[in-house]
N, C-alpha and C positions, 0 to 999 in steps of 0.2 A: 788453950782450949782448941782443940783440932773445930772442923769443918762440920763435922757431924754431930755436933751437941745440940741436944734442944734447942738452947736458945740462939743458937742462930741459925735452923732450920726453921723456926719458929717466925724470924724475921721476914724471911723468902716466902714460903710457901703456906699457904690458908689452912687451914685446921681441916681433921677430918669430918668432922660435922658441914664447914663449909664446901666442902668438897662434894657430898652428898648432894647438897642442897644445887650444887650448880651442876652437876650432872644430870638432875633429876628435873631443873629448868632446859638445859639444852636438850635432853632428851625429848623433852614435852614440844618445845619448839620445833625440833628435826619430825617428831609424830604429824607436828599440827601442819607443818610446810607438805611433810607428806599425803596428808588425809588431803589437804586442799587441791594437790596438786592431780591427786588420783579422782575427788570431785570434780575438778575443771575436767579433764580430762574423759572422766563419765559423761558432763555435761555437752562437751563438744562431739561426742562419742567416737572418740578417739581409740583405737583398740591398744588394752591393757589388759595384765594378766587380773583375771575379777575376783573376790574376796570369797571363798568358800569356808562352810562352815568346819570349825577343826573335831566336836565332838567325838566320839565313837558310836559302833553300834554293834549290836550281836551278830548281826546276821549277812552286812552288807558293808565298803567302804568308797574310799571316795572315787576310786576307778570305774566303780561299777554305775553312780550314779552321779554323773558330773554338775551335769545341769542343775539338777535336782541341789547338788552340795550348796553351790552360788545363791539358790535360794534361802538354802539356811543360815547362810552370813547375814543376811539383814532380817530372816523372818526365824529365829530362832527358837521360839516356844510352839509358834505350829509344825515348825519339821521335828523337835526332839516329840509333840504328838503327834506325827504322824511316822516316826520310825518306831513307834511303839506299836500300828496300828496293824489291822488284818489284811490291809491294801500294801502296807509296806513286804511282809511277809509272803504276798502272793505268788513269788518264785525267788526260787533263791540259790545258791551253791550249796552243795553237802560238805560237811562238817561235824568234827568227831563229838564236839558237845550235844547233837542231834542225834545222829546215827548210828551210835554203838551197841545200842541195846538190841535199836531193829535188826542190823545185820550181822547181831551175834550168832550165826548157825542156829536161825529160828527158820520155822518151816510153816506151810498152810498149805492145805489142804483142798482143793476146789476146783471144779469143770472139769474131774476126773482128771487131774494130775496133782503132785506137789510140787511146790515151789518153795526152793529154798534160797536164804536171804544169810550171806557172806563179806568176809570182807576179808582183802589179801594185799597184797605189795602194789599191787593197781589201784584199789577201790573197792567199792561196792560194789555186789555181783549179788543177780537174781538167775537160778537155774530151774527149768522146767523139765520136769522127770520126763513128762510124755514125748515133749519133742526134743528131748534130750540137747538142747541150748540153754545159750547162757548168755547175758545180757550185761553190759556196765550202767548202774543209775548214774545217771549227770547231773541231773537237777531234782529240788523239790519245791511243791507246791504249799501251803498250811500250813499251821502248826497246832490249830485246837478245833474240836477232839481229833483230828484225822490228819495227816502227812499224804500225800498220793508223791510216786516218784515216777520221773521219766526216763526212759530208755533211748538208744536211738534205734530210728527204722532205716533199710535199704533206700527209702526213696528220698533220703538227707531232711525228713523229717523226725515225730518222735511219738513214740507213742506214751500212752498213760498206762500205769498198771491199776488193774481191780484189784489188786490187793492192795488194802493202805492200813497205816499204821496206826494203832489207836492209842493217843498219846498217854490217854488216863489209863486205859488196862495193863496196857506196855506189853500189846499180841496184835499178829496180823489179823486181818479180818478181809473178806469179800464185799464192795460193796453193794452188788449184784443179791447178795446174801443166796437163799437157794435154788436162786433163776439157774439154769445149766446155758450156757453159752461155750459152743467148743471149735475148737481154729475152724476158721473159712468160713466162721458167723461174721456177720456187720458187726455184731454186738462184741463181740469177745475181743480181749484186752490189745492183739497181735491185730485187730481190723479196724476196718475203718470208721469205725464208729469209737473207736476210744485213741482217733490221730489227734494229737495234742495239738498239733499244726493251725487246724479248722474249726477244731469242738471245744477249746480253751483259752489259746495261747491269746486273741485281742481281749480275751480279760484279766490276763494273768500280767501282761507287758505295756510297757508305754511307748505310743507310736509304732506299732506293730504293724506288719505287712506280712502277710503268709506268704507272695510269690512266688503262687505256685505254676510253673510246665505245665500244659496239659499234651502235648508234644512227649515230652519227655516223659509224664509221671513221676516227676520231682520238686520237690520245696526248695526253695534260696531264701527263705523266709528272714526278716531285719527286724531288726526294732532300737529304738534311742536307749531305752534303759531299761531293767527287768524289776518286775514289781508293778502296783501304782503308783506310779511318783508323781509330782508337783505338777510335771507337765501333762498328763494324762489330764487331769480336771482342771488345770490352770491354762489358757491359750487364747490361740494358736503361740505354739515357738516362732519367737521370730528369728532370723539370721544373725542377725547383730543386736549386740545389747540396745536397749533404746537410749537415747541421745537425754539426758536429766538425771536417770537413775540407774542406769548400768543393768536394769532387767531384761531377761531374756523373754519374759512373757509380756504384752504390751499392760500397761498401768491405766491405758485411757482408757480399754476394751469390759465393759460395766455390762454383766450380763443379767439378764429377770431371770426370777425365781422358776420359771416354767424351761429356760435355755440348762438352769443347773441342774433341773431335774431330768433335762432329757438327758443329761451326759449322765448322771448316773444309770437311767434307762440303758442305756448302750450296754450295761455289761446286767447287772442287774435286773434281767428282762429273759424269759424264753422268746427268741425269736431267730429267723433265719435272718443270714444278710445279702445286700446287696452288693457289695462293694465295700473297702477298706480304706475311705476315704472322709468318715463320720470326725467333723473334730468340733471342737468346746465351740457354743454358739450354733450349734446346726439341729433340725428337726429329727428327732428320731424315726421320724414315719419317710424320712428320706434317704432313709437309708436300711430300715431294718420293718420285716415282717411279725409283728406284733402274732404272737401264738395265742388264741382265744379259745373256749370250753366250747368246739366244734364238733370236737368228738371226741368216744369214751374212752376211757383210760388216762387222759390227761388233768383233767379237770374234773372236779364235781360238778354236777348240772345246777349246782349254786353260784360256781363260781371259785369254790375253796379249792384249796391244793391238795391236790392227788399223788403228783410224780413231781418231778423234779422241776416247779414250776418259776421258782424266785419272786419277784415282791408285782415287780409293774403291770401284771395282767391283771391280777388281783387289785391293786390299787384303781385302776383305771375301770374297773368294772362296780366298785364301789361307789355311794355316796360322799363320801370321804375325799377322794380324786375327783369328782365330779366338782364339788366344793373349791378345789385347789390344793388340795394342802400337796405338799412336794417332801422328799424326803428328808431335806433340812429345818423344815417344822419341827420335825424331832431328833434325829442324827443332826450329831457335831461331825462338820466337816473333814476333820482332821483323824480325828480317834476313830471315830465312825461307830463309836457309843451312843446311849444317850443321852440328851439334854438334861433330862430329869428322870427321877427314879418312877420305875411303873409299878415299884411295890406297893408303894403307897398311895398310885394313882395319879400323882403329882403330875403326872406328867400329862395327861388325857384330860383330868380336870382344870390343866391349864387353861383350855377353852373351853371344857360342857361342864366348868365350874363358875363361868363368868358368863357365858355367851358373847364370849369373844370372836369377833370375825377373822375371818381368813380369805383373803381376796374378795372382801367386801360381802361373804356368806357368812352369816352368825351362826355359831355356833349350838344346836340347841341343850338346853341348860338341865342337866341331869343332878337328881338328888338320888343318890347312893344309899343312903337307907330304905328307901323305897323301890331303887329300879332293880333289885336285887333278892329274890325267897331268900339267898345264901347269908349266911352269920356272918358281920360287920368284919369279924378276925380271922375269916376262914379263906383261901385260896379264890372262891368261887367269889369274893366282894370285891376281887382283881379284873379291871376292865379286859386286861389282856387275857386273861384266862377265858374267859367267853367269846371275846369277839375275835380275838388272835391267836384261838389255840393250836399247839407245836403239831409239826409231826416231820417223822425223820427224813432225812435227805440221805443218800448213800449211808444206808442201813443204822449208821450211829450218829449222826449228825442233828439235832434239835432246831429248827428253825420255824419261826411263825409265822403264820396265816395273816397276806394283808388286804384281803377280800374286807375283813371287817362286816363280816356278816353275824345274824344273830343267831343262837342256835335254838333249832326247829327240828324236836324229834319227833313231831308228825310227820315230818316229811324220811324222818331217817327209820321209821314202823313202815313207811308207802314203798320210801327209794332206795334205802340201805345206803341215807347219806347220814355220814361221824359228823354228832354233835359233841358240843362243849361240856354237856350235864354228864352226859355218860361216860366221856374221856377221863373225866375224873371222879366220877361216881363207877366206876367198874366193876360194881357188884351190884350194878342196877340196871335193868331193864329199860329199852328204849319206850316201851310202851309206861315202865312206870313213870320214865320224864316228862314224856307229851302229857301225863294224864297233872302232873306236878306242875306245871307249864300252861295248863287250861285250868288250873286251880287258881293259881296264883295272878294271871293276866286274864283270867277272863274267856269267850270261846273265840273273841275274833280278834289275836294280841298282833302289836305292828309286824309281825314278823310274815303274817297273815298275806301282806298287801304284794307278797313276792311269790306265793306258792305254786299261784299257776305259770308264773314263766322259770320256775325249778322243774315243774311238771311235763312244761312244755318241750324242753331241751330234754331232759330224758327221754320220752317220749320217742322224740327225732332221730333221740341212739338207738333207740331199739326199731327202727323204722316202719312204726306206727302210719298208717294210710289215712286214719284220720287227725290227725293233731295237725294239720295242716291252718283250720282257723283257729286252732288255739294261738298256733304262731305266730299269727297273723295280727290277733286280736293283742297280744301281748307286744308285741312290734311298734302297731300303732299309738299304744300310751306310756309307752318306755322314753323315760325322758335320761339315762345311761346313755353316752355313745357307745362306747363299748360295747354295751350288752345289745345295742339296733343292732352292729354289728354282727353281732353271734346270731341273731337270732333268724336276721336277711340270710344269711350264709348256710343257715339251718334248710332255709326253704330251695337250696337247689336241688332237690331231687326233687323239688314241682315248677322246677322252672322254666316247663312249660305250657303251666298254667298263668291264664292273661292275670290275674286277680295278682297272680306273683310278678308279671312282669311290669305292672300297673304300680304298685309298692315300688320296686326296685327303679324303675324311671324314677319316680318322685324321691328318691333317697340320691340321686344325679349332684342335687345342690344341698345333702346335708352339711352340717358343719363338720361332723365328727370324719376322719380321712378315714379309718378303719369300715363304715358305713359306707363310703363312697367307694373303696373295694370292694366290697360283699355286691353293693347293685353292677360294679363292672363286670364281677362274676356270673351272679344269676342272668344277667342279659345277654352277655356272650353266651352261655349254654343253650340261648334258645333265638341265637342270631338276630336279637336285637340294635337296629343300628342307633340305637339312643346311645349303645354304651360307646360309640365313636366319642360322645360328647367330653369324656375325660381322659383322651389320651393327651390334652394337654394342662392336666390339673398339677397343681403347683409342687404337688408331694409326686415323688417316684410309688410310693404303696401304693398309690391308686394307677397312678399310671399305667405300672408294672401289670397290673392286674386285668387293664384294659386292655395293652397290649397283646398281655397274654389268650383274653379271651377273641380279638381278632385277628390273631398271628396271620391265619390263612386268608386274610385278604390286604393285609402289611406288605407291600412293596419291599424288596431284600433290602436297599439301600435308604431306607427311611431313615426318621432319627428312631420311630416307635422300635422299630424290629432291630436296630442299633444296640438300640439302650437294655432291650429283653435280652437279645443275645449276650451282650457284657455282663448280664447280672447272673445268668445263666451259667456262665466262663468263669465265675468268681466261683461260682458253686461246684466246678467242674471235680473237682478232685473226688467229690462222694455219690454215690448211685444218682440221687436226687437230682442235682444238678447234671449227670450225664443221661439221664431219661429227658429232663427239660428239653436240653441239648437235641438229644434222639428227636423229639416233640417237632422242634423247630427246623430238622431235616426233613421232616417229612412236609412242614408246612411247602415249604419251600422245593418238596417233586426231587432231595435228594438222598433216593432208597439206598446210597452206600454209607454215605457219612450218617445214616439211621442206624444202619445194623451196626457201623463200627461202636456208637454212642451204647446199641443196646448190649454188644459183647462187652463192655466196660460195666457197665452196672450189673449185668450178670455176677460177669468176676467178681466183683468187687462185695457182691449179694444176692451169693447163692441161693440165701432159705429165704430170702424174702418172694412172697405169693404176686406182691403188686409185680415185680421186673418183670417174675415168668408170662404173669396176664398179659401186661402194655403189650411186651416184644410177641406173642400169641395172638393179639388184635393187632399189629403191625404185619408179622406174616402171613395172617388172615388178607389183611388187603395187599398183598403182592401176589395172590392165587396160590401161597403156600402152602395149602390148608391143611397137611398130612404132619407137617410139621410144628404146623400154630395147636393142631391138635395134641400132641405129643410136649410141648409148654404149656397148657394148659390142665395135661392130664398132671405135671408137675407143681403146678399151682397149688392143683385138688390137694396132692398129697401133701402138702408143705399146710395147708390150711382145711381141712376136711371139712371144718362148721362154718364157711362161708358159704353161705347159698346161694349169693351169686357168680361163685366161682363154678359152682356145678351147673348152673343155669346155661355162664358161656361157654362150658364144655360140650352141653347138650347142642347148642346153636353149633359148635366144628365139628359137631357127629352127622350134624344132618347134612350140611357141608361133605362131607365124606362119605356119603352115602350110606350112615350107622346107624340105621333107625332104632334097632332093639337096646344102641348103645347111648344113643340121645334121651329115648323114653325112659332108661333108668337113671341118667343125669338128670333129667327132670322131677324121678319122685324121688331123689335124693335131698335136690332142693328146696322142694315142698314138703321132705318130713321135717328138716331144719325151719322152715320160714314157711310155714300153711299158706298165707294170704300171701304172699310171692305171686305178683298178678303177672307179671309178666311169664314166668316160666309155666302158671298155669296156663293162659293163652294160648305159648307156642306149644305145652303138650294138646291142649283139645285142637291144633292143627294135627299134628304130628298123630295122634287116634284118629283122627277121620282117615288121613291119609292110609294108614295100617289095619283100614277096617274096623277100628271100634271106637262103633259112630255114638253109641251109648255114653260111652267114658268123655269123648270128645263134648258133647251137647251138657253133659250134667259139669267139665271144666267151667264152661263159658257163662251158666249160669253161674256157678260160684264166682268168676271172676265179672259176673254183672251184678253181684249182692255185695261185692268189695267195695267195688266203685260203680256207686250210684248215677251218677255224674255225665261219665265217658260216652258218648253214642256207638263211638267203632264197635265196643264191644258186643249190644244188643244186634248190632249190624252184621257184623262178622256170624253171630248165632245164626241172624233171620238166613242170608245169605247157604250156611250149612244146611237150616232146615228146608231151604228152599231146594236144595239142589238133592237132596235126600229123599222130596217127596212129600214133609212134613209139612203139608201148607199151613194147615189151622195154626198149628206154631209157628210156623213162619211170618205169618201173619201178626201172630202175636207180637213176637221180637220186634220184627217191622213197625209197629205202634210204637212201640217203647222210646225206639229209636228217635224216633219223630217226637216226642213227647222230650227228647232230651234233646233232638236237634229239629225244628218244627222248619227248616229250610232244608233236610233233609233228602236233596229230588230222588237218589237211588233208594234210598228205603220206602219214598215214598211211589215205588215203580213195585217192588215186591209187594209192599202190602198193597196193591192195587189189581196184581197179578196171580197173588196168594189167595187174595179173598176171591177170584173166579175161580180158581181151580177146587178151593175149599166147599164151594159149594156142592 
């Protein structure tokens, strides 16, 4: 029997089942030697190559998000949810399973040119008939309902196109929809107002840095990884993995529910920034200008969303935020769904089904069959349906309202503000809801206990001379931070009124930081040195704001005018930030580095009325007045129904010696704005002077029946009438005066000198 026969193979060597068996022991052994030895090793934080997760993904791999992978070896069920999620998605590379339909030789049509959307041996290419160029998309943003793509710009930044793709229709769309914006607009897609650099990129990327030149007029902009990853809400990154667990984010760093909610605020939020410097753990108000319902077009004078507002202003102006609740009460962190379904309510009734607390606030406890006229199975018995109803975002986009207000179509019959009843009843009448709505709740329902400070703020938009104590009065019992804020903020065009500056000191030591801005504000405009008291308060938003309002008496080398300057230079690359800029030239007595500041925001925003004004009040005070007039007459025509753009046109005519050309700037302004006291004023100067002393005296009256209040005015009359001849009226006004200022000595010298001559 030779060598090779079973049985004495048999003899030698172990069976193949034992074979198995001991491979699959020494295997397990060399794993287990292994694992311990890459544990010690973690433990001593020894640098080893770290365990990434091997998964796949659609859209991203593991080059692109490193750090992020390392997290997914040990935390595997929240990163396969969170590469599912909208935050993962947030930017990404182009790819044909995306992109082929969009850049099949489709075309659209919009700001009077088309743009056609291709694809060739390069890429993706977008071409513009009108300026006959042609672009390579690099990157995309979305994926549901809308894709936006970016291009690049000259200055090594990028911009965003307004045309984006609508994933459900499978066609371009504008999301501008029939706004016309055309090259050398801020607005339009090629400006700076859609720089992907400034206006996007720290929400679209993790660890973002825009670095931009203002030198140069160029971007070197960075970031760790593209998308939200791990590390954007998980931190800070540390250096080295930590010494126990091999994480790159520290394990000890335990953050409250108000540090988690600020970091989702940072993107999640309209506001401007200061600095690129906001990480996990830090105050939002320390870094970023919280956008509030201060003026129109942004906000409903409720509070609800108007333009493109996102969740945190709204929250924060709500009882809901006031409360506490943050946005992981409901969003899962990961998926950034929600917790529970709002079909069924489940999710709302969580707490106003129990009267459940939330930061130690109960919740109050709602029975659904009664807080509701709507039928049990109908859309309207959906909390979200009333207190969060949608409205679009870049023209197809559905997103909801987190004001959480109730809906009040009395107020939307008074204000022409969108209710809930009629959003979904659109074959009904706003008068028949309010009338539905005082059926059903009665004539004085909760919704009631808010209408005057909705009243209020509108009001303020349309710059009403008396809503002044409604402001006032709604201020005082506003237990909102938020909403003190808006409503302090409201009153600086009487900020220099004591009654305003008197509120605004006492709001010095509010709690709310947003509040303690608005009073830095109103006291600087009427050079109060109270608001010294918060250039050193703990938040930059109030700071900022202090600073801002004492610039001209900030020392160049302080930290105050330091730290404005810096925030300013963050800002630098959009008109905004180069006006601030401008601003701070001037504090500081340097008229060249002004004009360079004001020729940048020019360029940059041509049709805006605000650049032509500022830089028109700036040549104004360098004796330019020929030419402040001639930006001014620019303004007009870029903005016609401003009436106080005509008002300070009329003030550089008189300036110029253009009376006939002033006096028509004035009743321009007063067909637009009647009670326009100030422009009425300076025309009843501007007629006496021109001889018609009739027109001038019957001004001064109308603008003494505006404002009851004011003494200069009656004073200024008696003073005309006095020198005219008219004593007995002079005389009269002269009382007036005295009756509104009874220490009066010069009025109290005419009427004393009126009533002898009167005789």
């Amino acid at each position: 029997m030779s060598e090779t026969e079973p049985s004495r193979v048999s003899s030698k060597k172990p069976s193949v089942k034992k074979w198995v068996v001991l491979i699959v022991v020494l295997g397990a052994l060399v794993g287990l030697g292994t694992m311990m030895k890459a544990w010690m090793e973690r433990r001593a934080g020894t640098g080893v190559q770290p365990a990434v997760f091997t998964g796949g993904s659609e859209h991203w791999d593991q080059n692109e998000v490193p750090v992020s992978m390392q997290c997914g070896a040990c935390h595997e069920k929240e990163f396969r949810q969170w590469a599912g999620s909208d935050h993962a998605w947030a930017f990404r590379k182009l790819g044909d399973q995306w992109e082929s339909e969009a850049f099949h030789n489709m075309k659209l049509s919009a700001h009077g040119s088309v743009l056609q959307f291709s694809t060739d041996g390069q890429g993706r290419t977008v071409h513009d008939g009108q300026a006959n160029t042609s672009w390579r998309a690099e990157w995309a943003t979305g994926r549901i309902p809308l894709v936006q793509y970016l291009v690049p710009a000259k200055d090594g930044g990028y911009h965003t196109l307004s045309a984006a793709w609508d994933v459900n229709r499978k066609e371009w769309f504008d999301i501008f929809g029939k706004e016309v914006r055309q090259p050398g607009d801020w607005g339009h897609w090629t400006g700076r107002g859609m720089n992907w650099n400034t206006q996007c990129a720290w929400c679209h990327m993790s660890l973002f840095h825009k670095n931009y030149d203002p030198v140069k007029d160029r971007y070197a902009s960075t970031w760790k990884e593209p998308g939200v990853t791990c590390i954007q809400c998980h931190g800070p990154l540390l250096d080295k993995p930590e010494a126990g667990t091999g994480c790159m984010i520290s394990t000890k760093n335990k953050l409250a529910p108000q540090q988690i909610h600020d970091n989702c605020a940072s993107c999640h939020a309209r506001r401007d920034e200061f600095d690129h410097d906001f990480a996990v753990g830090d105050r939002f108000d320390d870094h970023f200008q919280l956008v509030l319902p201060v003026q129109p077009g942004v906000f409903w004078p409720n509070g609800m969303q108007r333009d493109e507002d996102y969740c945190e202003t709204g929250l924060r102006l709500s009882r809901m935020g006031k409360a506490g609740v943050t946005c992981l009460d409901c969003h899962d962190p990961h998926t950034g769904t929600l917790k529970l379904p709002q079909e069924d309510n489940t999710l709302c009734m969580r707490c106003h089904g129990t009267g459940e607390a939330v930061n130690g606030v109960k919740a109050p406890v709602i029975d659904i069959s009664k807080h509701t006229p709507c039928p049990q199975s109908s859309m309207g018995a959906r909390c979200v349906e009333c207190h969060m109803p949608e409205s679009l975002y870049m023209a197809r986009d559905p997103r909801r309202d987190h004001s959480f207000n109730s809906p009040d179509p009395l107020l939307s019959v008074e204000l022409g503000i969108p209710n809930a009843c009629t959003m979904c009843h659109r074959d009904k009448s706003n008068e028949w809801a309010a009338e539905a709505v005082k059926k059903y709740y009665g004539p004085d329902p909760k919704m009631a206990k808010y209408r005057d400070r909705t009243r209020a703020v509108q009001h303020a938009y349309e710059g009403k001379e008396d809503v002044l104590p409604l402001l006032m009065e709604c201020f005082r019992k506003e237990e909102v931070g938020a909403w003190r804020a808006t409503l302090l903020d409201l009153m600086d065009s009487w900020a220099h009124e004591p009654a305003v500056q008197e509120l605004a000191a006492g709001a010095v030591n509010d709690p709310d930081a947003l509040t303690r801005a608005a009073a830095a504000k109103v006291m600087g405009r009427a050079n109060n040195p109270s608001a010294g008291k918060l250039l050193n308060d703990p938040l930059k938003v109030v700071r900022l704001q202090a600073e801002w309002a004492l610039r001209d008496s900030l020392p160049p080398d302080s930290p105050g005018m330091k730290e404005l300057t810096a925030a300013a230079l963050h800002q630098a690359d959009q008109p905004s930030g180069a006006m601030k800029l401008a601003q701070i030239a001037i504090s500081r007595k340097d008229a060249r580095a002004a004009e360079q500041w004001f020729a940048k925001a020019l360029k940059w925003d041509a049709t805006s009325s605000v650049v032509h004004r500022d830089y028109a009040v700036f040549l104004a005070s360098q004796g330019r007045s020929g030419e402040a007039v001639e930006q001014m007459r620019e303004a007009v025509r870029l903005a016609p129904r401003d009436a106080n753009l005509w008002y300070l046109l009329g003030l550089g005519q008189i300036e110029n010696n253009d009376e006939p050309g002033a006096l028509q700037s004035f009743d321009e302004a007063l067909k637009i704005e009647p009670a326009f006291i100030r422009a009425l004023f300076n025309r009843a100067l501007l007629n006496e002077k021109v001889g018609r002393l009739e027109q001038a005296i019957q001004d001064l009256e109308n603008c003494s029946s505006l404002d009851k209040e004011n003494p200069d005015i009656p004073f200024t009359l008696a003073v005309m009438l006095y020198r005219n001849g008219h004593y007995r009226d002079a005389a009269a006004a002269a009382a007036e005066t005295l009756r509104r200022e009874p220490r009066h000595a010069q009025a109290r010298q005419i009427l004393e000198s009126a009533s002898r001559h009167g005789k």
